[in-house]
VEXZALO-972884 format. One record per residue (C-alpha): x, y, z. Coordinates in steps of 0.25 Angstrom, whole numbers, plus 5000, padded with zeros to 4 digits. Each point is the difference from the previous one (the first is absolute). Layout:
XYZ...
***
This chain:
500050005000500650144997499950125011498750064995499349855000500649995015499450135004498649964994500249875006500150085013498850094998499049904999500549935011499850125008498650064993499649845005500450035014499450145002498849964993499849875010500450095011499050124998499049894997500249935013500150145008498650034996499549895009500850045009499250125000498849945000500449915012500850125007499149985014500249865002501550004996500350155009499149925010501149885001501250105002499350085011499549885007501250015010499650145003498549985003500749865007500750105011498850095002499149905005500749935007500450145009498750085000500650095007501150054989499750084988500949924988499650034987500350044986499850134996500250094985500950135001499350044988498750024991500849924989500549915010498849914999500249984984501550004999499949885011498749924991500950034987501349935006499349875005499249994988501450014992500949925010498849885000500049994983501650005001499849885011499049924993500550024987501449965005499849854990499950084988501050125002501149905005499749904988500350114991501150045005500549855000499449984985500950144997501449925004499649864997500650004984501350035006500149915010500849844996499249895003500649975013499850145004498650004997499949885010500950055010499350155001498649954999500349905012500550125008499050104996498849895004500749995013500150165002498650014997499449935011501450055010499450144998498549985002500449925012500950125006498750094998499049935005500849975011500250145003498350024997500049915012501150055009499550154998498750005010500749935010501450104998499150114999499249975014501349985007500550144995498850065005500149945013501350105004499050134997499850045014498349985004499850154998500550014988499449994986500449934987499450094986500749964990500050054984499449894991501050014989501249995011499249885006499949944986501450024997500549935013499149894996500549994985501650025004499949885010499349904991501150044988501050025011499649845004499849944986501350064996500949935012499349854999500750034985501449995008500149834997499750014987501050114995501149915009499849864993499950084989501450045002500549875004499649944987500950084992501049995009500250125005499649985015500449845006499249945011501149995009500250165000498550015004500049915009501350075006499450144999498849995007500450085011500250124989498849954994499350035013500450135002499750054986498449945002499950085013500450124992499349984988498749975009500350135009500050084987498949924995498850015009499550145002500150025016501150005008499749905011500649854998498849935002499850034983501449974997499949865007498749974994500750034986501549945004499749865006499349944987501050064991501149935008499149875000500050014986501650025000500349875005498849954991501050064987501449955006499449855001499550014985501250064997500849885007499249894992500050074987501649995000500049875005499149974988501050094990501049925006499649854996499650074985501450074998499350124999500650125010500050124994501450045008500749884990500150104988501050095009500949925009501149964986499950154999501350075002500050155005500450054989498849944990498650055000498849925003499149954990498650054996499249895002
***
């Protein structure tokens, strides 16, 4: 294919995207009150059970209302058209994969798929529960009125925040496969591993307390140690084909360049 036939591929890839998209979001309009009724529920969850506390969500301006209905309604068609957005992508680099790429990415990408949704709805569940606990340190004289837009961005950055770290074992058996990263260094590294989840989860979740970081590290390091034991059998299994990666570069002397492929 030449430049122009690329660029044209690549436009109706995204013109199938948007249009499944902006289709999709107009349902998420139409099923704005049961969806916006979902994500406040930790919300209405703390006012009844303290009656005596005023926690609510409040709108800081006459646009606020609309601006907040426009971004669900957009953020639920990107969600649910997630199948038909990520196949085209796929279907867009597909022609200049190899056989044996196309295996090895799609084996990935089904795994990520799930990975990510998992992270999320496991953050969709951890949130009432984190943001009850949060709650808790406001002194009884207090009150909690918070903008719905800011809530709904605390809401949104945790479950991307989530889905994004169980996509850790993915992106190292990933690297252990080309040959990049060996089992043994990861199983050595896990302290190192440790400390850079307890960062990225401190960064990550959007309060300052520890109680979100732990909620976000202690999976993510389960499913470390998930990754180095499929990292460990996929060499054993390299090893009994005579297929390791790190074969091509150890007759290489310093002064010779490695090969492309």
């Amino acid at each position: 294919m030449s430049l122009a036939e690329h660029f044209r591929e690549l436009r109706n890839r995204v013109v199938i995207s948007v249009l499944a998209i902006g289709a999709l979001s107009v349902l998420g309009w139409y099923w704005y009150d049961p969806i916006i009724n979902f994500i406040s529920a930790p919300v209405e969850n703390v006012r009844d059970a303290d009656g005596q506390r005023i926690v609510t969500l409040n709108f800081d301006s006459i646009t606020g209302a609309f601006a907040l209905q426009l971004r669900v309604s957009i953020f639920t068609g990107i969600l649910a058209a997630s199948p038909v957005w990520l196949w085209q992508t796929w279907a867009f680099l597909l022609p200049g994969l190899t056989p044996k790429e196309k295996r090895i990415a799609l084996g990935y990408f089904f795994f990520a798929i799930p990975l990510f949704f998992a992270g999320a709805g496991m953050a969709a569940f951890t949130f009432p529960r984190l943001y009850a606990i949060l709650l808790s340190f406001a002194p009884e004289s207090f009150t909690n009125i918070m903008s719905a837009p800011d809530y709904l961005n605390v809401v949104l950055y945790f479950c991307l925040a989530f889905g994004l770290a169980f996509l850790l074992p993915v992106v190292l058996v990933a690297l252990n496969q080309i040959g990049i990263l060996p089992a043994q260094t990861m199983l050595k590294g896990w302290r190192i591993t440790l400390f850079g989840i307890l960062v990225f989860s401190a960064v990550m979740t959007p309060d300052p307390s520890a109680v979100s970081m732990l909620a976000m590290a202690a999976p993510v390091f389960l499913l470390y140690w998930c990754a180095v034991a499929v990292a460990f059998i996929m060499e054993r299994l390299r090893g009994r084909r005579g297929d390791d990666p790190r074969d091509r570069y150890r007759d290489l002397t310093p002064d010779q360049a490695t090969p492309l492929r």
